[in-house]
C-alpha positions as CSV (number, residue, x, y, z in Angstrom):
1,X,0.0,0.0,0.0
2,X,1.6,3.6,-1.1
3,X,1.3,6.7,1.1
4,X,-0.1,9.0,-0.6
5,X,0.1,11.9,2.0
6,X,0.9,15.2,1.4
7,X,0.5,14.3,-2.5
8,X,0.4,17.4,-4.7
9,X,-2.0,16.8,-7.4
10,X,-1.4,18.6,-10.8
11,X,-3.1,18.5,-14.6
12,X,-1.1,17.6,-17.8
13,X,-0.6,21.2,-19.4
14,X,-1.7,19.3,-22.4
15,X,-5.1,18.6,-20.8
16,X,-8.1,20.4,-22.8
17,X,-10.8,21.7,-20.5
18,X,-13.0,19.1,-21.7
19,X,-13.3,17.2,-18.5
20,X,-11.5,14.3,-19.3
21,X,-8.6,15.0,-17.4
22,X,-6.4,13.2,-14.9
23,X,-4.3,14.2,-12.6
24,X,-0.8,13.5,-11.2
25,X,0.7,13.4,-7.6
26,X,4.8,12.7,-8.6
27,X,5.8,14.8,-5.8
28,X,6.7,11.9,-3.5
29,X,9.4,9.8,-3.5
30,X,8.2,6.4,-2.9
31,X,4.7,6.6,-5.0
32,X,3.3,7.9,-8.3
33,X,-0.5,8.5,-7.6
34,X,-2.9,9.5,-10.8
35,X,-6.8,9.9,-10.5
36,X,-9.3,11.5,-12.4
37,X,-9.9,15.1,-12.2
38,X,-13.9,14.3,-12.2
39,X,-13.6,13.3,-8.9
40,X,-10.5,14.0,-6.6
41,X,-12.2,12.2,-3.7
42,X,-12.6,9.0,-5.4
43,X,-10.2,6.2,-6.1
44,X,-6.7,6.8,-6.9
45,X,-4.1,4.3,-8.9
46,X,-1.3,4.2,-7.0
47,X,2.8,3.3,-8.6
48,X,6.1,2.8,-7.6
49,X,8.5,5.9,-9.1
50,X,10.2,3.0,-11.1
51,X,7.0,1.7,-12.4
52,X,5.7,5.0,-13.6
53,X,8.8,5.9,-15.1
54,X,8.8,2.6,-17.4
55,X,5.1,3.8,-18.2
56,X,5.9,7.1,-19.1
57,X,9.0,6.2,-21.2
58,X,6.8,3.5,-23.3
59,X,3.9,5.9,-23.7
60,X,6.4,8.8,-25.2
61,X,8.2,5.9,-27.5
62,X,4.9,4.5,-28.6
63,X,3.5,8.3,-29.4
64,X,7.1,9.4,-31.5
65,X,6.7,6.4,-33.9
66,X,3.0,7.0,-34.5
């Protein structure tokens, strides 16, 4: 279970103000916590720094060769 205290939640500055947003707490240094913006209070996905970091790199590869 990831600690998510003190967790500073932020937007993509790429996010449209459509409403489908999510946000991401990365401000902690043993857990990567993204929810959606809908609804802050609700359930949040929770990630080791190393984890999101291999998701991150693997979304940015996949959308340069597209």
């Amino acid at each position: 279970m990831f600690d998510l205290t003190g967790a500073v939640w932020r937007k993509s500055s790429r996010s449209n103000n459509g409403g489908n947003c999510v946000e991401v707490a990365d401000n902690l240094p043993s857990a990567v916590g993204v929810r959606d913006s809908k609804d802050p209070s609700g359930p949040v996905l929770a990630f080791s720094p190393t984890a999101w970091a291999a998701f991150v790199a693997r979304v940015r590869q996949e959308t340069s060769s597209s």
